[in-house]
C-alpha positions as CSV (number, residue, x, y, z in Angstrom):
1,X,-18.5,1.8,0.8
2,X,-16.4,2.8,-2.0
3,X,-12.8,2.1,-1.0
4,X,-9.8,4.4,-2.7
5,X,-6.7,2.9,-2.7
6,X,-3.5,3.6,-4.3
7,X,-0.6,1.0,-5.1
8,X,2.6,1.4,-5.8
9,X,5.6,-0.9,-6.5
10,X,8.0,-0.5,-9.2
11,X,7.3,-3.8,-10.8
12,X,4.6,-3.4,-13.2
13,X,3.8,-7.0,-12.7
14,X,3.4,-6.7,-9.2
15,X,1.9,-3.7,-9.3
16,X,-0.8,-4.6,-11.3
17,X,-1.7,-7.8,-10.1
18,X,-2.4,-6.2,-6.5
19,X,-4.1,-3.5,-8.1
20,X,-6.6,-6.4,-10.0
21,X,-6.8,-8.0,-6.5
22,X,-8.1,-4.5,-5.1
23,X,-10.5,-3.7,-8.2
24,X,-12.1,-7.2,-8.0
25,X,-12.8,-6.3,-4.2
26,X,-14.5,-2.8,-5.1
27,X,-11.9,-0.6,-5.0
28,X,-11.3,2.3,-6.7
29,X,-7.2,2.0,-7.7
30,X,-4.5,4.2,-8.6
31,X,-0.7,3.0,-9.2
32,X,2.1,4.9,-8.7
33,X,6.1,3.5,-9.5
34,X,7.6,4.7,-7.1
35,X,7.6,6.6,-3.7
36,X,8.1,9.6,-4.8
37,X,4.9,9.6,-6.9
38,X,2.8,8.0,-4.0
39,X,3.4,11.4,-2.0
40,X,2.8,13.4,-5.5
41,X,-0.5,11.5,-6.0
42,X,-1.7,12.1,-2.0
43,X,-1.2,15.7,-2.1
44,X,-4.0,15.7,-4.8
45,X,-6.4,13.2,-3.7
46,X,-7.4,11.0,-0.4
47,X,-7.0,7.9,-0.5
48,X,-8.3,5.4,2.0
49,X,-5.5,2.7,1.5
50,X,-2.2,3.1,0.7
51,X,-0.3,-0.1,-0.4
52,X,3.8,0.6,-0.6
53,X,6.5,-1.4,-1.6
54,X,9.5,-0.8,0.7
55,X,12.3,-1.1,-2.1
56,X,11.7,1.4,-4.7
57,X,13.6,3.9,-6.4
58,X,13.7,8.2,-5.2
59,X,12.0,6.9,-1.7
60,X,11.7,3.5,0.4
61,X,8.0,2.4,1.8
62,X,8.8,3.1,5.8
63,X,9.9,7.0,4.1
64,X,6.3,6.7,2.3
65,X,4.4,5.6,5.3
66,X,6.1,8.3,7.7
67,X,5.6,10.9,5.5
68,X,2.0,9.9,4.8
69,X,1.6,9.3,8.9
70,X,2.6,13.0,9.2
71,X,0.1,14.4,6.1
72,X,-3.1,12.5,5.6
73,X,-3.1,10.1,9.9
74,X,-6.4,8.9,8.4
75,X,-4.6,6.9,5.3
76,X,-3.8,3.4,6.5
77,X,-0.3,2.3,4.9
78,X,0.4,-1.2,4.2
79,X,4.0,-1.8,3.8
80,X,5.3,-4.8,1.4
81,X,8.4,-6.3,1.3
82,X,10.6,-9.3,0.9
83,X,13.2,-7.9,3.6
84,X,11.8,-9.2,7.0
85,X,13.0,-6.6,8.8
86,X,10.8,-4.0,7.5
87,X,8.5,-5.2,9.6
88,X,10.5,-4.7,12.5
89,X,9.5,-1.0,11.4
90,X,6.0,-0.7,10.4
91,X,3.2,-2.4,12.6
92,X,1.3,-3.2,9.2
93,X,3.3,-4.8,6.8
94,X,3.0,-7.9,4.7
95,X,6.3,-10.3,3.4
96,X,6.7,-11.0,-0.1
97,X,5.7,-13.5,-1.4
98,X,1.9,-13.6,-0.6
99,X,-1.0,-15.0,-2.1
100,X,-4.3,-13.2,-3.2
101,X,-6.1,-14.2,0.2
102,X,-3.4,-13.2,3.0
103,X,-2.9,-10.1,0.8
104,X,-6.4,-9.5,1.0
105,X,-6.8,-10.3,4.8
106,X,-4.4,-8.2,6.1
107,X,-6.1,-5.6,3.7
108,X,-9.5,-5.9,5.5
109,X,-8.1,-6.2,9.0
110,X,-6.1,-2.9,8.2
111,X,-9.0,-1.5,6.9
112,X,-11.4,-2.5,10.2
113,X,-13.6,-4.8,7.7
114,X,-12.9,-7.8,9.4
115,X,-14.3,-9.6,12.8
């Protein structure tokens, strides 16, 4: 199973580095800066997994993830963020920092491809 996941963060470092994490686990990644292009890049294509920073510029990850919940229910949004309280918000997110193997557990347990 071919998974399609899009990223988006406005760090280019960050960005890529969980998009390499996703590649090396067989998915098929996009990247998108910022919220606004997330919801840009949905309306044209599915994708499977969405993985949103919460502070970005033109639109925060819990706007992404709402707006996403409303357009595609069948995405699953994983919300990143440094600010604790986001999570408080969204029942799947993952604090900043993380390492390659929590990011990629809460991924698969997201995704149903754990257990």
């Amino acid at each position: 199973m071919c998974v399609r996941s899009l990223v988006a963060d406005d760090e280019p470092d960050i960005r890529d580095f969980i998009g390499h994490v996703l590649a090396r686990a067989g998915h098929d990644v996009t990247t998108a800066g910022d919220g606004a292009e997330v919801l840009e890049r949905a309306s044209e294509d599915h994708f499977d997994l969405v993985v949103v920073d919460h502070h970005m510029p033109r639109m925060t990850g819990l706007a992404v993830a709402d707006e996403l919940s409303r357009a595609s229910p069948d995405t699953k949004v994983l919300v990143m963020s440094g600010d604790l309280d986001v999570g408080r918000e969204h029942p799947h997110f993952l604090p900043k920092p993380f390492n390659r193997g929590e990011f990629m557990a809460a991924v698969d347990s997201l995704l149903g491809l754990t257990g």
